[in-house]
N, C-alpha and C positions, 0 to 999 in steps of 0.2 A: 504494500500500500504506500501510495506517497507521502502519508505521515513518518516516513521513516527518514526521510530528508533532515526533520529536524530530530531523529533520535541521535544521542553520543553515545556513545559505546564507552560505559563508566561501571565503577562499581558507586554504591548509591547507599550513601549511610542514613537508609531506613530502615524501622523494625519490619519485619514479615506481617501482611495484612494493615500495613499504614496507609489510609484514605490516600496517601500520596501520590503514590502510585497509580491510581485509579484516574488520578483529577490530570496527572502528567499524560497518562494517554487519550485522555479526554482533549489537551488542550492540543497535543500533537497536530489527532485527528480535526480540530476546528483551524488549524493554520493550515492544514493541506486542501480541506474543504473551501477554505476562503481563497484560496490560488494563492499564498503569500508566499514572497521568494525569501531568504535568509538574509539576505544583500539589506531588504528593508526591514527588517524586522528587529528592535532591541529590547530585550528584558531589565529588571530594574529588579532588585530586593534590597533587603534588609537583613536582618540577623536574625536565624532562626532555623529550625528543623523545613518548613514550609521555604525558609527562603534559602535554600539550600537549591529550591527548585531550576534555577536560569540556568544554574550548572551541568546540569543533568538535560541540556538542549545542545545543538548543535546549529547556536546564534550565536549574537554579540549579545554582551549580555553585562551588568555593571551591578556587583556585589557592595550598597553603600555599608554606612556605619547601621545599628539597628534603631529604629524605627524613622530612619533618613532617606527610604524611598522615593517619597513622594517627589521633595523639592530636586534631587538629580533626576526624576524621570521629567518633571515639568522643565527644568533647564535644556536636558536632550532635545524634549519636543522642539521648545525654542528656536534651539543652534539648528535644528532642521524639521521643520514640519512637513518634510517629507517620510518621513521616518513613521509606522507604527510604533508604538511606542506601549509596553505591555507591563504593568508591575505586577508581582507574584509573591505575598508574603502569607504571615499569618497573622492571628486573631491579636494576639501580643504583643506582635511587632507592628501592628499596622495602626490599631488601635488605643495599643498603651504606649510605651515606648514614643510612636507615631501619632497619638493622639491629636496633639498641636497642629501638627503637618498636614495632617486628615480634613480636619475642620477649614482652613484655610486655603488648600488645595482645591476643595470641593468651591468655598467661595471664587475663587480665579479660574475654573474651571475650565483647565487644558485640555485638549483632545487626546488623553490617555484613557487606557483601562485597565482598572485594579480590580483583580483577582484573591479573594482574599481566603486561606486555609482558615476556615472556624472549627477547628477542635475542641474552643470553649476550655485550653487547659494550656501552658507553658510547656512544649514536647522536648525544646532543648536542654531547659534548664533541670529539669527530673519533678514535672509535675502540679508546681504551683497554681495556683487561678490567676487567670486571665481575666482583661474584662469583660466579657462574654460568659464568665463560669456562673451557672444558674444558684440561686440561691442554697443555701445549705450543704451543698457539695465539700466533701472531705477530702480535706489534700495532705502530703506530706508538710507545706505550710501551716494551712488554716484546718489544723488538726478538731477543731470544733463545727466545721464548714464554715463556708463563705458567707458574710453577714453586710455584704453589699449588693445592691441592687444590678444586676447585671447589663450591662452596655446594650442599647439597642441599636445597633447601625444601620437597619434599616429605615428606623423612624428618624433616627439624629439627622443621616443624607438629606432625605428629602423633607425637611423644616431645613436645611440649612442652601435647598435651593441645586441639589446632583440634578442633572438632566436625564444619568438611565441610573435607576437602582434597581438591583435585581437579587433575589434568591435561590441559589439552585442546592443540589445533592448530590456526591459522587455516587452515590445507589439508585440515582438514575441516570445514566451517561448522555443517552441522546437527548432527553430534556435540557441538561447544563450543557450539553455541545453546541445545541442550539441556541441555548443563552448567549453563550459565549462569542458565536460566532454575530450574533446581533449588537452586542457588547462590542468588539471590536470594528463592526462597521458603523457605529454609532460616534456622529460627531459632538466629542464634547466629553467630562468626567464622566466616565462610567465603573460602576461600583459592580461586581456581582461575588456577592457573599456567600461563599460553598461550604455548606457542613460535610464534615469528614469527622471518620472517628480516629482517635486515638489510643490506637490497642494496648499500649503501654502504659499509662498514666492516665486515661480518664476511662474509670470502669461505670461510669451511669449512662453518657447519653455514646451509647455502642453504634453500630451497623444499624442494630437492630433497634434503640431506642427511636433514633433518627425516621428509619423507614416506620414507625408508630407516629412520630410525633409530628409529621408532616403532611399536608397534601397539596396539590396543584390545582392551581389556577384556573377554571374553563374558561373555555375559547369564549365567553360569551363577555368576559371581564375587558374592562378599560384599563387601561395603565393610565392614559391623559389625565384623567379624572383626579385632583391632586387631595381632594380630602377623601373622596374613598380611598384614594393610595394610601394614607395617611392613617385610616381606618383599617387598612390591613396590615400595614407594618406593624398596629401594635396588638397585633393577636399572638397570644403566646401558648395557647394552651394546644392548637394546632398549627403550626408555621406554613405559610403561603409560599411554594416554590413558585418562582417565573419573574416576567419583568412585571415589578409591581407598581411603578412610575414611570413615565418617558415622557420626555418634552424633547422636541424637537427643534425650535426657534431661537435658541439662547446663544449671544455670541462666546463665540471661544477665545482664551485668553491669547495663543499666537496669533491673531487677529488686530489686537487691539496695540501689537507693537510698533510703533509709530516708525522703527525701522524698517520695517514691509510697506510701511502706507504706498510709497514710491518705487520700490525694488524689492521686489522677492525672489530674489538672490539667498537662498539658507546663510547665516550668520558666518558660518565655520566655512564660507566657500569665498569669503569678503576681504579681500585683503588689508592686514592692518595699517592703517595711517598713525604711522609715529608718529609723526609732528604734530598732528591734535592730541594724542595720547600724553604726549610732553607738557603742551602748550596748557591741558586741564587741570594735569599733575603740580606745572607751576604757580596756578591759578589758584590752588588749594594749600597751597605754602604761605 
């Protein structure tokens, strides 16, 4: 198959039965679906068992500090908005860690797409709660369970204004392939939040709690619709897989760079002028 374009031939420091695996040939098959060639294609992560993933592709690919995704994949975009431009982390890194970055990214709202591993647990570090770990949940940390309210990223995105937010499941493949693949043809921040389990360190919400505690979307549902969105983001006692928002009209932040007004020339292809470079540097002295 031609997902295999982007497979590396690596060994792959995951446990056996890690949702990882599952979501990596999920995303394969959505870039060979989408016809994307490797030449444009860049990954972004952070630090983390999930973000461990870019490596484990046969792209370009930019391992930042952890939860510092965001801001080097909105820069990439920048330097070339030609480029797709793909982040791949998880719940902790993108979220806690990246919390800041999250928030604000979504507000400038690049033509990227974040991919986000919700295992609802810390897989690198041996298990702690994340922001995402549901109430009461016992960890090697919070040996009495978690006694904070858990992060909702579906309802935070869209109150803070995402263009696609999405929820999918590695235990359904073609469902989140499909997301995914609408997610990356999607102009603008696009979020899609994939539960996976965590066979090592989070023994509640399994494979199989997952496939319990979810259902899908029918075809009959609006995503435009922004307070029902808003209305199904915060259902927690069955999770709504699919795109549960989408606005299409909103401009995107390489757009608004006043160095493209007149030349859209990608940044990185513009030769530098010293003498302004000097002449600003002295100006600041």
């Amino acid at each position: 198959m031609e997902k295999h374009k982007f497979e590396k031939q690596t060994n792959m420091a995951w446990c056996p039965g890690c949702g990882n695996f599952g979501l990596r040939n999920i995303m394969m098959e959505a870039y060979a679906e989408l016809g994307m060639s490797k030449e444009n294609l860049v990954m972004v992560s952070g630090i983390g068992q999930a973000a461990k993933s870019p490596q484990y592709y046969d792209v370009s690919y930019f391992n930042g500090l952890h939860g510092r995704a965001l801001p080097v994949a909105t820069g990439i975009k920048a330097a070339n908005p030609c480029l797709i431009v793909v982040v791949e982390s998880g719940d902790g890194d993108m979220y806690g860690e990246g919390g800041n970055h999250f928030i604000h990214t979504i507000r400038r709202n690049p033509d990227i797409t974040v991919i986000v591993h919700d295992n609802m647990i810390y897989g690198l570090t041996k298990g702690q709660a994340s922001p995402t770990s549901p109430l009461g949940l016992a960890t090697p940390v919070q040996i009495d369970g978690v006694s904070e309210e858990p992060l909702n990223p579906i309802s935070l995105s869209i109150a803070l204004g995402a263009t696609f937010v999405a929820r999918a499941s590695v235990g359904k493949p073609e469902l989140t392939k499909k997301i995914i693949k609408k997610a990356i043809s999607h102009k603008g921040f696009a979020l899609v939040d994939v539960f996976q389990a965590c066979v090592s360190f989070n023994k509640v919400n399994t494979h199989q709690w997952i496939e319990e505690n979810t259902y899908v979307l029918g075809e009959d549902y609006d995503p435009s619709n922004k307070v029902r969105s808003f209305e199904k983001a915060l259902e927690t006692k069955r999770f709504p897989l699919g795109i549960i928002y989408l606005e299409e009209s909103k401009p995107v932040f390489e757009d608004s760079i006043h160095l493209y007004a007149q030349d859209k020339t990608p940044l990185y292809q513009r030769q530098r002028d010293t003498a302004i470079v000097s002449e600003i540097l002295k100006n600041k002295t």
